[in-house]
N, CA, C and O atoms as a Tinker XYZ file with bonds, in Angstrom:
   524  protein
     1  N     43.276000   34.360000  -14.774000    73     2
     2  CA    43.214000   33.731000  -16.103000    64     1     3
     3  C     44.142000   34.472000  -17.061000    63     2     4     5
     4  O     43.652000   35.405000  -17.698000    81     3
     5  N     45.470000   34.151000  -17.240000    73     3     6
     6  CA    46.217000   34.722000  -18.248000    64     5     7
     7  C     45.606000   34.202000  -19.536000    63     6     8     9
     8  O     44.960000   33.168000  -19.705000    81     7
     9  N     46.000000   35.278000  -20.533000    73     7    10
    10  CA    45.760000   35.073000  -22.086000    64     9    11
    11  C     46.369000   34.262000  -22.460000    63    10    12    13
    12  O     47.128000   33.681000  -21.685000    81    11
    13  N     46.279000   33.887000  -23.827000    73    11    14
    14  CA    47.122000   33.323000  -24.338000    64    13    15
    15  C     47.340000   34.213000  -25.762000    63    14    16    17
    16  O     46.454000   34.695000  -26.468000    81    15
    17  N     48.590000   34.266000  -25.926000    73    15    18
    18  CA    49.025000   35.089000  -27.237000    64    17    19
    19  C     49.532000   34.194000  -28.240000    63    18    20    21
    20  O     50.407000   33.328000  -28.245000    81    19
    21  N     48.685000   34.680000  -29.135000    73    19    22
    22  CA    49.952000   34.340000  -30.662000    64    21    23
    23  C     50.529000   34.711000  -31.103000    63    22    24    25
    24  O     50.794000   35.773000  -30.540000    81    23
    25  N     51.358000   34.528000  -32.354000    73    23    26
    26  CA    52.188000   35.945000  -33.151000    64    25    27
    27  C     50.833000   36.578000  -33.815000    63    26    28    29
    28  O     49.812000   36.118000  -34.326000    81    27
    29  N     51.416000   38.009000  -33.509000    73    27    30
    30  CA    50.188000   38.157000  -34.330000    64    29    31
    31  C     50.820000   38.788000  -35.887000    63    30    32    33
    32  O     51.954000   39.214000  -36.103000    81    31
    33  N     49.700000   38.678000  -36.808000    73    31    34
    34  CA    50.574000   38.519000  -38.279000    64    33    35
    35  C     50.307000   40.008000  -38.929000    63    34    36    37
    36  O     50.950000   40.439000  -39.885000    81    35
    37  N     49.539000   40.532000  -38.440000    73    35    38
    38  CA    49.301000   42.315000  -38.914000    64    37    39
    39  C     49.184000   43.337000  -37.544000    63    38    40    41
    40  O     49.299000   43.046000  -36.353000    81    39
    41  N     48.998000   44.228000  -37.989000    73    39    42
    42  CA    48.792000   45.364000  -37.090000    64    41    43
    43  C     47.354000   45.206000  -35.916000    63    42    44    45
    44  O     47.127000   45.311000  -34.711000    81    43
    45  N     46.499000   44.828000  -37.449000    73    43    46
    46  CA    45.098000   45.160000  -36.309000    64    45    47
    47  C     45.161000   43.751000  -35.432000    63    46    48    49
    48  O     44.764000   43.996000  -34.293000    81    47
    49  N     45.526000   42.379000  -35.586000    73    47    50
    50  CA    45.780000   41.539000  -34.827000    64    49    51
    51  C     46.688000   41.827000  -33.514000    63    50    52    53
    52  O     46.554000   41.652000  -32.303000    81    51
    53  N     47.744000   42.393000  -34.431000    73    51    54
    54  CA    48.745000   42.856000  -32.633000    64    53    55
    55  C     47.779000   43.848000  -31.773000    63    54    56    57
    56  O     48.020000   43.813000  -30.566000    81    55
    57  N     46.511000   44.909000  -32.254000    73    55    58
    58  CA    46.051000   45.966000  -31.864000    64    57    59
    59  C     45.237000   45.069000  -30.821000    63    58    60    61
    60  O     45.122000   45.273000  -29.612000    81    59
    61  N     44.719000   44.066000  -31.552000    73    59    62
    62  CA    43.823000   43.146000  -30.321000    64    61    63
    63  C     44.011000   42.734000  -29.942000    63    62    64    65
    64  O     43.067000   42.256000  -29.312000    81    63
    65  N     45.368000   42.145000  -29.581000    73    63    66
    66  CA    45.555000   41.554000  -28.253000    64    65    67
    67  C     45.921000   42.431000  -27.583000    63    66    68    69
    68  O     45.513000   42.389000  -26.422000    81    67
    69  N     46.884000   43.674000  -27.993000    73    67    70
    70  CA    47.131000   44.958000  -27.068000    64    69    71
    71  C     46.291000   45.295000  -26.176000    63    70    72    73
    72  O     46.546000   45.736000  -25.055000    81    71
    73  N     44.987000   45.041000  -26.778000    73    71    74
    74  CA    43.701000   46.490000  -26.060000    64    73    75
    75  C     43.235000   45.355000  -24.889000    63    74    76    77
    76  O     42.931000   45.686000  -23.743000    81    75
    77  N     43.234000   44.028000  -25.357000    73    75    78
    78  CA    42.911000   42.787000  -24.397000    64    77    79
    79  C     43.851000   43.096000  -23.271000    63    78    80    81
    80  O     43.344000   43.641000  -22.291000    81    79
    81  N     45.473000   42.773000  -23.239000    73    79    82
    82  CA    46.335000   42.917000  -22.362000    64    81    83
    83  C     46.096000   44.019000  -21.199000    63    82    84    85
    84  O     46.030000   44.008000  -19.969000    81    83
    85  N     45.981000   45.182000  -22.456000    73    83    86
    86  CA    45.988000   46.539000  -21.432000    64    85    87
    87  C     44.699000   46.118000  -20.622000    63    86    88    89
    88  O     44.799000   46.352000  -19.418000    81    87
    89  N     43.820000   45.697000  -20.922000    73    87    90
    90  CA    41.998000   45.976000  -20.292000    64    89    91
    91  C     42.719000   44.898000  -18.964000    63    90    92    93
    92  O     42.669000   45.123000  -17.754000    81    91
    93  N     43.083000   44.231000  -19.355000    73    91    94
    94  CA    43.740000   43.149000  -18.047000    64    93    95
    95  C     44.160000   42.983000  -17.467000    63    94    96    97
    96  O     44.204000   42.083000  -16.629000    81    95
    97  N     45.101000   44.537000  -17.866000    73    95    98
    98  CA    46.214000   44.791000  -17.142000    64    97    99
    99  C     47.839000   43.341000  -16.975000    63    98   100   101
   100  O     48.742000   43.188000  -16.153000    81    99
   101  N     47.544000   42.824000  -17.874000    73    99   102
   102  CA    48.175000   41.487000  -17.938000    64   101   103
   103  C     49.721000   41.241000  -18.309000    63   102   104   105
   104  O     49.932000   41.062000  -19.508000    81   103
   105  N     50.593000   41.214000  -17.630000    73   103   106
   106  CA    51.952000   41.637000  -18.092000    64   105   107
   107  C     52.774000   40.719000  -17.968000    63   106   108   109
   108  O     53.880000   41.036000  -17.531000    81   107
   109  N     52.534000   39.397000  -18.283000    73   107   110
   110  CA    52.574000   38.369000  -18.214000    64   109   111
   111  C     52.360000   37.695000  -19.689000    63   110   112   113
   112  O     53.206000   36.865000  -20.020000    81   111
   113  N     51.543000   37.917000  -20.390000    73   111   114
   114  CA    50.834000   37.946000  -21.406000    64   113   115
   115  C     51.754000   38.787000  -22.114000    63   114   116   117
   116  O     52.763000   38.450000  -22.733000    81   115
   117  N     51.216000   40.045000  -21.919000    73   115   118
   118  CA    52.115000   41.268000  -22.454000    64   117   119
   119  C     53.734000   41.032000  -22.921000    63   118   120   121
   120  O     54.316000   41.404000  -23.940000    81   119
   121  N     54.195000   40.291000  -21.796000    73   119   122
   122  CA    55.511000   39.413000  -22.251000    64   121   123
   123  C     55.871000   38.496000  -23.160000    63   122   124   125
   124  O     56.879000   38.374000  -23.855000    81   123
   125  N     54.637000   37.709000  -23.016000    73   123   126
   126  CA    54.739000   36.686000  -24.058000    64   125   127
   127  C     54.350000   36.926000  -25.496000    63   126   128   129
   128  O     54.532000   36.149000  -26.433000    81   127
   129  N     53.800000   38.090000  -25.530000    73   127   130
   130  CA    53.538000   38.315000  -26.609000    64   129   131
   131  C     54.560000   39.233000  -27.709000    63   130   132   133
   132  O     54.674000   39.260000  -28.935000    81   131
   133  N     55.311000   40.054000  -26.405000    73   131   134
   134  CA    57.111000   40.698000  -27.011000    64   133   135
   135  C     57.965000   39.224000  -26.950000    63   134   136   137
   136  O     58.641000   39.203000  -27.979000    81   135
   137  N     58.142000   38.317000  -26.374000    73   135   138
   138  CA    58.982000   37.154000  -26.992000    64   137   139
   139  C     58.662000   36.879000  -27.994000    63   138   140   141
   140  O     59.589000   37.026000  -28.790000    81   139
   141  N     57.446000   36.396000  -28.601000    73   139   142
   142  CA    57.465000   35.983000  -30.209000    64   141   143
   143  C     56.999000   37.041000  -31.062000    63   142   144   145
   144  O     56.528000   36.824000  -32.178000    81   143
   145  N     57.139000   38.312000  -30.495000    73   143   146
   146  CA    57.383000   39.260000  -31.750000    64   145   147
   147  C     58.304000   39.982000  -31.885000    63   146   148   149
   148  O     58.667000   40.889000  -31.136000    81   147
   149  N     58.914000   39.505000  -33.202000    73   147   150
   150  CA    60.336000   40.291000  -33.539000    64   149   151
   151  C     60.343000   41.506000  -33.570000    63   150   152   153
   152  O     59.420000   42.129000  -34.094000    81   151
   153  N     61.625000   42.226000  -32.889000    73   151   154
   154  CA    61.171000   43.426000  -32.403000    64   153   155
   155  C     61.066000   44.604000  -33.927000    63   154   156   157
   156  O     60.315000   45.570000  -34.055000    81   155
   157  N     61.884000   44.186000  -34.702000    73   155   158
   158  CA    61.763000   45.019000  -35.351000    64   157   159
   159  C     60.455000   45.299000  -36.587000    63   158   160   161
   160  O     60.440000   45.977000  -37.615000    81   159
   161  N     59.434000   44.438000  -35.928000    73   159   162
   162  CA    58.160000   44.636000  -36.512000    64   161   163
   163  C     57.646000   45.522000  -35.852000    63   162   164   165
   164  O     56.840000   46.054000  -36.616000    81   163
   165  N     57.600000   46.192000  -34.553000    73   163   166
   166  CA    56.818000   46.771000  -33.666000    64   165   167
   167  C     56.287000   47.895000  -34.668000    63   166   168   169
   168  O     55.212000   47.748000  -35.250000    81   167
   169  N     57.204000   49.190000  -34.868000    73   167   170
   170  CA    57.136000   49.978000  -35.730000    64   169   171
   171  C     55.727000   49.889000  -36.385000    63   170   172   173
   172  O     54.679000   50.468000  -36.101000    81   171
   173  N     56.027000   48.995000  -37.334000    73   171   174
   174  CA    54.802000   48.682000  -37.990000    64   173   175
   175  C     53.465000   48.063000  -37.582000    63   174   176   177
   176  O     52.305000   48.346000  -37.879000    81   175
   177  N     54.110000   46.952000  -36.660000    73   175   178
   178  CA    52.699000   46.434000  -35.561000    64   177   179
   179  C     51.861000   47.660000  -35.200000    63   178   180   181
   180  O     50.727000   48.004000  -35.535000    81   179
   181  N     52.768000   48.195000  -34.426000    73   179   182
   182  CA    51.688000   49.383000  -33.655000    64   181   183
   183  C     51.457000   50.139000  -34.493000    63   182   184   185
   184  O     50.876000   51.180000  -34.186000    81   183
   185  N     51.749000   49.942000  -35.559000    73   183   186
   186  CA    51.055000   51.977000  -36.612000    64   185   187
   187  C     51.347000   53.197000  -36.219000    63   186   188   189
   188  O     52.286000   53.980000  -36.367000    81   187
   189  N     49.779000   53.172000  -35.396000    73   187   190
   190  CA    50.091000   54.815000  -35.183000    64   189   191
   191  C     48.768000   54.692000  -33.989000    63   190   192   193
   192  O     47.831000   55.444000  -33.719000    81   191
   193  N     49.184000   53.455000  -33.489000    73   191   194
   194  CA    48.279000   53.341000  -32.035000    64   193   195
   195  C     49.127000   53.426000  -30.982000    63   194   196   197
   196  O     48.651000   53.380000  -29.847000    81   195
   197  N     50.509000   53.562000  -31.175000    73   195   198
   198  CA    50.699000   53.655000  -29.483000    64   197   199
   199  C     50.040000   55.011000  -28.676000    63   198   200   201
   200  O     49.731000   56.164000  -28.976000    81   199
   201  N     50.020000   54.145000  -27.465000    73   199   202
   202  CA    49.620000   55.602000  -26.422000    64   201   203
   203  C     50.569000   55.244000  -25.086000    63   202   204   205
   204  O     51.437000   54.372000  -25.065000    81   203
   205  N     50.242000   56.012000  -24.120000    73   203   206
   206  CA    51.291000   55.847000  -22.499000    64   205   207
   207  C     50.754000   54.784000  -22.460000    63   206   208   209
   208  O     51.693000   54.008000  -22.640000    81   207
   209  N     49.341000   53.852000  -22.277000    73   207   210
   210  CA    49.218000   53.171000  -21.671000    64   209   211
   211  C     50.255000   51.703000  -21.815000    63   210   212   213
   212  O     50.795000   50.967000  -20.990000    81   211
   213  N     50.181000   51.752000  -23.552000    73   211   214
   214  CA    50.791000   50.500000  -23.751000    64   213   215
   215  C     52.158000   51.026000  -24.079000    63   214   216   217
   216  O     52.725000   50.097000  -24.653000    81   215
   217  N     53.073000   52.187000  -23.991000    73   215   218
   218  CA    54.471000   51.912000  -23.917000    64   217   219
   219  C     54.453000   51.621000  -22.134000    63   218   220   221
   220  O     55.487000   51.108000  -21.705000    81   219
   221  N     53.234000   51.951000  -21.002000    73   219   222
   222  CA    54.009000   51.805000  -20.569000    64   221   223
   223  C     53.563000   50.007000  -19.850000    63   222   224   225
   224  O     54.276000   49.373000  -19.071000    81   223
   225  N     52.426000   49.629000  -20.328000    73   223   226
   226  CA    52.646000   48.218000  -19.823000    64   225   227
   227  C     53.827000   47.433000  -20.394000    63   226   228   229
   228  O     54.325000   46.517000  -19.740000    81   227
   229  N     54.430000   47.883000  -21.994000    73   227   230
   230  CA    55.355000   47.057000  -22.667000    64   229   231
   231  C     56.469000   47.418000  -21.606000    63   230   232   233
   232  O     57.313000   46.529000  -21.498000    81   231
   233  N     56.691000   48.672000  -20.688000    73   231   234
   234  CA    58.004000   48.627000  -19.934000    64   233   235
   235  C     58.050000   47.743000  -18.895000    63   234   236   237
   236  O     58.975000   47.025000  -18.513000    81   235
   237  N     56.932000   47.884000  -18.482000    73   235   238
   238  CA    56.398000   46.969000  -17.144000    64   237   239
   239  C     57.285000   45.370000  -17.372000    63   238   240   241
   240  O     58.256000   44.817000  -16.856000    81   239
   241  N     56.070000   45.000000  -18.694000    73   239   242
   242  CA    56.591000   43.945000  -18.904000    64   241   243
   243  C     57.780000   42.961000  -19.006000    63   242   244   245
   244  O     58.046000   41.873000  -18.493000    81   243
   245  N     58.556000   44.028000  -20.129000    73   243   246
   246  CA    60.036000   44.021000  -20.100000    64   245   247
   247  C     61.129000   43.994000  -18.928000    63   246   248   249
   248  O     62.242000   43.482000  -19.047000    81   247
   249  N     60.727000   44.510000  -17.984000    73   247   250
   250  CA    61.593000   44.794000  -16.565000    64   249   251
   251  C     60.739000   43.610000  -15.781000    63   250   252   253
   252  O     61.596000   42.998000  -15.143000    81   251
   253  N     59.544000   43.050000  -15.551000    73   251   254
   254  CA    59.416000   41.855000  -14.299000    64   253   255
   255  C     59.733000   40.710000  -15.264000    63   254   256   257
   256  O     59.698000   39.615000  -14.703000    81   255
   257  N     60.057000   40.669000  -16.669000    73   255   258
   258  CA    59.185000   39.361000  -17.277000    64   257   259
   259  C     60.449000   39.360000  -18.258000    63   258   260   261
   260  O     61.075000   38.406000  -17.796000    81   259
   261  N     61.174000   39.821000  -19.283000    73   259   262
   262  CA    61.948000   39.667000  -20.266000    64   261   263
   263  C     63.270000   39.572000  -19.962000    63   262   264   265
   264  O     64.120000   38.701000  -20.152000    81   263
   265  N     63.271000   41.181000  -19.196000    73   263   266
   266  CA    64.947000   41.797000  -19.019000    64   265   267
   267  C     65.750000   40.657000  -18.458000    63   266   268   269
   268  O     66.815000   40.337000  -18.986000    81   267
   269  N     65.192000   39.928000  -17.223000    73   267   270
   270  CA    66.145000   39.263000  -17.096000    64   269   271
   271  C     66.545000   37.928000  -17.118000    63   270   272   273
   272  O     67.185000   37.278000  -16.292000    81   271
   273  N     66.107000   37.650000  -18.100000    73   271   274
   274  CA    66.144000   36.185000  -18.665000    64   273   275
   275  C     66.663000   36.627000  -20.126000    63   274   276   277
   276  O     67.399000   35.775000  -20.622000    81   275
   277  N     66.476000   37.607000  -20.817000    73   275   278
   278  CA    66.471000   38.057000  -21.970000    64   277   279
   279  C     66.853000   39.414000  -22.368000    63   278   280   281
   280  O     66.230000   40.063000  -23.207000    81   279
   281  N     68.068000   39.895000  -21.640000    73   279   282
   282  CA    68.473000   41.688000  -21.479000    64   281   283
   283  C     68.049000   41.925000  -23.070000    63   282   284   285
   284  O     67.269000   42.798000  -23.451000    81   283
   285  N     68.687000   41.020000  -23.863000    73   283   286
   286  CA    69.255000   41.771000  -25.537000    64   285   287
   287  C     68.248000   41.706000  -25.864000    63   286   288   289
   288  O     68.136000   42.680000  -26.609000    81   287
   289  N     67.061000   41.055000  -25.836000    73   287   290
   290  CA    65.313000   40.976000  -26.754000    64   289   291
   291  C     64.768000   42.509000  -25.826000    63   290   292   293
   292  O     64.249000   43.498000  -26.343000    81   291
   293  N     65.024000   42.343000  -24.618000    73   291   294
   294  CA    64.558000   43.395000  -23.889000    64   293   295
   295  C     65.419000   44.916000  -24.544000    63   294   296   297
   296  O     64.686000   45.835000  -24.180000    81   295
   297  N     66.245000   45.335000  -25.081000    73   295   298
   298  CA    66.889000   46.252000  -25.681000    64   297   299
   299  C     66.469000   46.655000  -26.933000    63   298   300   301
   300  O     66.055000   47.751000  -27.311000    81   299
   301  N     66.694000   45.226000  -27.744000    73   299   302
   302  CA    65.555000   45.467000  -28.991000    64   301   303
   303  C     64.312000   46.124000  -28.755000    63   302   304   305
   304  O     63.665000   46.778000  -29.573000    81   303
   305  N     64.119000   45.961000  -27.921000    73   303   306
   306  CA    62.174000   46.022000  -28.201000    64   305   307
   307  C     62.177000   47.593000  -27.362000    63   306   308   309
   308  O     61.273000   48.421000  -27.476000    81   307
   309  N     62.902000   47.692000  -26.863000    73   307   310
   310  CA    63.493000   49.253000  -26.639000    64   309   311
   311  C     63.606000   49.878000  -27.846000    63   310   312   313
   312  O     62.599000   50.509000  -28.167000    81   311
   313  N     64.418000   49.898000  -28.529000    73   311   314
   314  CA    65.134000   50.237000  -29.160000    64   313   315
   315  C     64.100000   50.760000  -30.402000    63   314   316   317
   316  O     63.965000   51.940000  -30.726000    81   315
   317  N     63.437000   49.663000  -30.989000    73   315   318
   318  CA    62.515000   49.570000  -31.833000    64   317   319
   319  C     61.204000   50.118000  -31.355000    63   318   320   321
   320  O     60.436000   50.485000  -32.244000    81   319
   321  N     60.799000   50.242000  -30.077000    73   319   322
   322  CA    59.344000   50.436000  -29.753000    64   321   323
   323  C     60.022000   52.263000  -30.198000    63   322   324   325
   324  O     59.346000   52.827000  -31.059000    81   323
   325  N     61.128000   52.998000  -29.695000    73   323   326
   326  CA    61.320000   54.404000  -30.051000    64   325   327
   327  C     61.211000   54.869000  -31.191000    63   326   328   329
   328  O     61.169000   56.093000  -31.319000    81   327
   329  N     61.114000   53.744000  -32.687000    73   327   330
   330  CA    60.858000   54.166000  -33.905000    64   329   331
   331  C     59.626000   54.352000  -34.105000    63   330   332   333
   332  O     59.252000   55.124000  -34.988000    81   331
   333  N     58.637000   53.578000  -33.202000    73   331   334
   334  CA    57.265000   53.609000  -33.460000    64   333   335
   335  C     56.691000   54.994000  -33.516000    63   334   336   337
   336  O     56.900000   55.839000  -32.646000    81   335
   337  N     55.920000   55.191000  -34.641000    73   335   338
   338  CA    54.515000   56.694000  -35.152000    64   337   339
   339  C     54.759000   56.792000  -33.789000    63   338   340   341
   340  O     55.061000   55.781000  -33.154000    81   339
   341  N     54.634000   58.258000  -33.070000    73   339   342
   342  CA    53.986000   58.661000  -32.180000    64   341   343
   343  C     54.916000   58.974000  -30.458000    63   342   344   345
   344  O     54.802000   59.762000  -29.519000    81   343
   345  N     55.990000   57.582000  -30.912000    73   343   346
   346  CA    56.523000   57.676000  -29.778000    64   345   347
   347  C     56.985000   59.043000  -29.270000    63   346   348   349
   348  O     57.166000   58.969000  -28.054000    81   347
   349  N     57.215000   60.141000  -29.701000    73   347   350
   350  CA    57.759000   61.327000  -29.127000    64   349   351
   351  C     56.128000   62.017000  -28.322000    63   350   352   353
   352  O     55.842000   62.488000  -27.221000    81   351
   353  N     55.724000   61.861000  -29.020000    73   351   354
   354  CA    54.554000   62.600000  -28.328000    64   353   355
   355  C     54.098000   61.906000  -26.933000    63   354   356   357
   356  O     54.082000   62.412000  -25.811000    81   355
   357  N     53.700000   60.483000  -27.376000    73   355   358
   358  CA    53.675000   59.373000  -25.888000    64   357   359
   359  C     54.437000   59.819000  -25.060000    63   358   360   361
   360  O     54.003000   60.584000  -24.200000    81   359
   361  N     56.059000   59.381000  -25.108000    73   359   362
   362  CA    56.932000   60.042000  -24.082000    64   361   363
   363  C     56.991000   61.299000  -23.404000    63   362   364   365
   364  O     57.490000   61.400000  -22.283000    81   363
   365  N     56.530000   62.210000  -24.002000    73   363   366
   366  CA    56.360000   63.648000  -23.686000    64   365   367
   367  C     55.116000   63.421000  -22.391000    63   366   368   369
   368  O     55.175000   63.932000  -21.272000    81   367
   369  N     54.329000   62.773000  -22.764000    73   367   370
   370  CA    53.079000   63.029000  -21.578000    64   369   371
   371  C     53.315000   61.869000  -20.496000    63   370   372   373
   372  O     52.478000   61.596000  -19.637000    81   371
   373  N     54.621000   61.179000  -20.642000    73   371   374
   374  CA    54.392000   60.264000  -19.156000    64   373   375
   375  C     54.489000   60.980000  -18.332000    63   374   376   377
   376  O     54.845000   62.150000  -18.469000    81   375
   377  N     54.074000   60.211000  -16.863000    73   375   378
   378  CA    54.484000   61.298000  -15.926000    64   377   379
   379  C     56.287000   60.902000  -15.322000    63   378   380   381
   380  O     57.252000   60.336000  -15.836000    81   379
   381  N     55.996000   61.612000  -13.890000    73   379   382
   382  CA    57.329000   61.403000  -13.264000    64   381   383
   383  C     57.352000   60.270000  -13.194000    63   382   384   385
   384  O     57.893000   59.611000  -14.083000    81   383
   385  N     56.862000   59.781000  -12.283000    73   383   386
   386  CA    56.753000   58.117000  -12.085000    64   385   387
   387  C     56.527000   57.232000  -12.863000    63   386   388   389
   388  O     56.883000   56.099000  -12.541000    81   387
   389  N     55.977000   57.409000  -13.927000    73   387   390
   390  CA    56.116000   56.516000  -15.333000    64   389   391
   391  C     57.554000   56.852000  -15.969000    63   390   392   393
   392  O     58.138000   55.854000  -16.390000    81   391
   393  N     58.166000   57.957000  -16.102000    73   391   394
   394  CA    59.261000   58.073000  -16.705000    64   393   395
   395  C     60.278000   56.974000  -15.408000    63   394   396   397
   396  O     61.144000   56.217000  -15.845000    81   395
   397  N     60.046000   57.044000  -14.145000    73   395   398
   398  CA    60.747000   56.081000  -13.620000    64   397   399
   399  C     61.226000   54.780000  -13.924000    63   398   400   401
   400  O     62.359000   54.299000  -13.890000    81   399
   401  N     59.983000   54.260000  -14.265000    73   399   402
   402  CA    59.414000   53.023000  -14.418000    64   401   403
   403  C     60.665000   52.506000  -15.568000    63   402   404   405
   404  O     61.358000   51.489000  -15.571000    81   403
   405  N     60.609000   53.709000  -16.541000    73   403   406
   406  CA    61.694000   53.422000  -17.672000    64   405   407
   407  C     62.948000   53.492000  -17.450000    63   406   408   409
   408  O     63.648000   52.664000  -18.033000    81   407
   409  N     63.528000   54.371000  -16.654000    73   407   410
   410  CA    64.672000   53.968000  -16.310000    64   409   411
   411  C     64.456000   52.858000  -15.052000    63   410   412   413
   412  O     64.452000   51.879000  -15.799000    81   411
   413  N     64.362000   52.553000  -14.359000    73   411   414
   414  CA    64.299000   51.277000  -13.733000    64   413   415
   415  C     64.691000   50.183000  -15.060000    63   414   416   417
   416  O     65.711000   49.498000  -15.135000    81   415
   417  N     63.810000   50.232000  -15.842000    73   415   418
   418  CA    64.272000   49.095000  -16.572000    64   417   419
   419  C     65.672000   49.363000  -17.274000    63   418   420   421
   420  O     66.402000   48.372000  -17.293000    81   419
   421  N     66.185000   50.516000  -17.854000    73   419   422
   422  CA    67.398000   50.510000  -18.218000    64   421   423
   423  C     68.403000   50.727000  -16.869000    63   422   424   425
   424  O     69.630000   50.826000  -16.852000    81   423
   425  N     68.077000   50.740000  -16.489000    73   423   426
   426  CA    69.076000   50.407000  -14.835000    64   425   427
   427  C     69.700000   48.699000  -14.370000    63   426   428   429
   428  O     70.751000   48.274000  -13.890000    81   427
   429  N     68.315000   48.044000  -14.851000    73   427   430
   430  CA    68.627000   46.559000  -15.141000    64   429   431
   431  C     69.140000   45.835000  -16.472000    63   430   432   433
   432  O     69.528000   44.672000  -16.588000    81   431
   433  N     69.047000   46.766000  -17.377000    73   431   434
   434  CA    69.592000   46.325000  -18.331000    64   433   435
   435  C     71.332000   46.772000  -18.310000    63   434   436   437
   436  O     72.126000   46.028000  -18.884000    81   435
   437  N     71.764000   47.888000  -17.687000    73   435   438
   438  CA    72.881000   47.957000  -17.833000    64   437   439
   439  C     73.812000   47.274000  -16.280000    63   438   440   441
   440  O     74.993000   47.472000  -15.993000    81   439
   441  N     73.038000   46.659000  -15.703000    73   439   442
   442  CA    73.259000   45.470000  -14.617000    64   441   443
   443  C     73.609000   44.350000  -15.163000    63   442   444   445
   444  O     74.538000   43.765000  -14.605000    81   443
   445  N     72.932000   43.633000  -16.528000    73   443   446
   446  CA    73.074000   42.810000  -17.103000    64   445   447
   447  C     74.336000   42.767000  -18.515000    63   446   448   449
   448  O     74.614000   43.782000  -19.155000    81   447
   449  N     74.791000   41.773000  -18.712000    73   447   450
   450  CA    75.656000   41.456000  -19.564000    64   449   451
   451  C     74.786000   41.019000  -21.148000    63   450   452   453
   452  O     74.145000   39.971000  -21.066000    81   451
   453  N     74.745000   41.610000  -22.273000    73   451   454
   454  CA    74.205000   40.808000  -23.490000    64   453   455
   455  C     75.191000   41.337000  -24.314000    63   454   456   457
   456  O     75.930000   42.227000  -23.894000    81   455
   457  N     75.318000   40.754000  -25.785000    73   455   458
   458  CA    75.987000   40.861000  -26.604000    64   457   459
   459  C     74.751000   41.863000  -27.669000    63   458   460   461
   460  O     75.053000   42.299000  -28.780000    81   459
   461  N     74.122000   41.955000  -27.367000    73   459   462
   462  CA    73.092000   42.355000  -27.910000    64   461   463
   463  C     73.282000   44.257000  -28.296000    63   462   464   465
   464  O     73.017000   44.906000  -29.308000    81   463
   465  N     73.714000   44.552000  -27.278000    73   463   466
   466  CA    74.437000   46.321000  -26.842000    64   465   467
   467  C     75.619000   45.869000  -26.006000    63   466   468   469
   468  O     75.954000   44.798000  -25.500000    81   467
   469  N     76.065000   46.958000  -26.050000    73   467   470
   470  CA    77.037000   47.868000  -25.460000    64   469   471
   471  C     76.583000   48.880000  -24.535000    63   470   472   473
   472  O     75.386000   49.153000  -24.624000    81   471
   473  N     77.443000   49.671000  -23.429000    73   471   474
   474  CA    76.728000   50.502000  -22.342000    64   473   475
   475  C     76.615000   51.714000  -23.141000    63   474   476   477
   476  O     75.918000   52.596000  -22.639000    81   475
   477  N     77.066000   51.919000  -24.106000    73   475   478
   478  CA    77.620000   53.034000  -24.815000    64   477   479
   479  C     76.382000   53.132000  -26.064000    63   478   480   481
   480  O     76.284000   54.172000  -26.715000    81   479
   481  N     75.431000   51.915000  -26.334000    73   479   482
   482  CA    74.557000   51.599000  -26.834000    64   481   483
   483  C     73.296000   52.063000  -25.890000    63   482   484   485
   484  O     72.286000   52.671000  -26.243000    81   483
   485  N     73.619000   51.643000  -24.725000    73   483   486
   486  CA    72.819000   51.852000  -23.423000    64   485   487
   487  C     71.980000   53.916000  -23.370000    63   486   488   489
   488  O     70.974000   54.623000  -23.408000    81   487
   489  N     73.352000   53.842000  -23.268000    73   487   490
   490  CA    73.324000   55.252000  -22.748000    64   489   491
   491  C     72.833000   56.309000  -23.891000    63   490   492   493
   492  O     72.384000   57.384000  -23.496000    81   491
   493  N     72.899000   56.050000  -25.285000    73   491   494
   494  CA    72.207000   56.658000  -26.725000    64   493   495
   495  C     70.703000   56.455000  -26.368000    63   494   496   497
   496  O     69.924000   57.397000  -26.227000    81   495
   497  N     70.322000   54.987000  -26.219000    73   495   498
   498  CA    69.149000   55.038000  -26.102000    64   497   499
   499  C     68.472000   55.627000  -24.801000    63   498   500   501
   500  O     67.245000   55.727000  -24.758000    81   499
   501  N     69.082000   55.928000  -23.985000    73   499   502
   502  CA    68.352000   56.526000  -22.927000    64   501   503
   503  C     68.010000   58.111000  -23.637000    63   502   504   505
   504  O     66.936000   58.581000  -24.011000    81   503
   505  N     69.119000   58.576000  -23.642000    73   503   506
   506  CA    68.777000   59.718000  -24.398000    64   505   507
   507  C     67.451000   60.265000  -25.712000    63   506   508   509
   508  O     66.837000   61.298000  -25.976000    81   507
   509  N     67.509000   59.270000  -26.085000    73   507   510
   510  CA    66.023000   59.026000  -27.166000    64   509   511
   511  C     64.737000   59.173000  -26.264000    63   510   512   513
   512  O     63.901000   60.067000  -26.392000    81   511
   513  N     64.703000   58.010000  -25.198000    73   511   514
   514  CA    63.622000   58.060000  -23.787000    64   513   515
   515  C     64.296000   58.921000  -23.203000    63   514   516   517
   516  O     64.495000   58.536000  -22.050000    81   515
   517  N     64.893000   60.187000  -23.454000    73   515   518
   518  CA    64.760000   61.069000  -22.837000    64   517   519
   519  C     64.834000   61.334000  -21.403000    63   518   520   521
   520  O     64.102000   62.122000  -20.804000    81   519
   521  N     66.177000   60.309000  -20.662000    73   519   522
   522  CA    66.193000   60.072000  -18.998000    64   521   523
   523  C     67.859000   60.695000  -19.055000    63   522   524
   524  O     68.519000   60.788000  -18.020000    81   523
């Protein structure tokens, strides 16, 4: 039974479908719910709730479900999820294999062609995720 997502219009709305997704493990959902949210709301969507779990279902997501139908939304939401409260600390405690997970997805993104970045765009932001 996938969810169904809306936009959601504040924080604690995006927070509840988050905690739904994650409990569901649902990345499918999880996808659909980074297509109709502009990335550069995340920041603020998430506050100061991110944790590993949900940067790392949002990577999940992004790499079976966005990246490749959608490299440049998939970059954004990169790009922007690294401004989010907290993200340094999150990143610090993934593990090995979760830090994989993230480059895997920028491995497919610099496979792909968008106007969205540059490899040279690519390769800054890796450095931020710290690969």
């Amino acid at each position: 039974e996938k969810l169904c997502v809306s936009e959601p219009s504040n924080a604690y709305d995006f927070g509840q479908i988050i905690n739904a997704v994650n409990a569901n493990k649902d990345k499918a959902a999880c996808a659909d719910l980074l297509t109709i949210t502009d990335p550069k709301t995340l920041p603020v969507l998430l506050s100061n709730k991110l944790e590993g779990a949900i940067l790392l279902i949002f990577i999940q997501s992004l790499e079976h479900y966005v990246a490749g139908k959608d490299p440049g939304l998939a970059y954004q939401h990169l790009f922007y999820l690294s401004k989010a409260e907290r993200f340094k600390v999150v990143l610090a405690l993934l593990s090995k294999n979760e830090k994989e997970e993230v480059q895997q997805l920028f491995d497919l993104l610099s496979e792909s062609q968008s106007d969205q970045y540059s490899l040279e765009d690519l390769e800054s932001l890796k450095k931020v995720y710290e690969l």
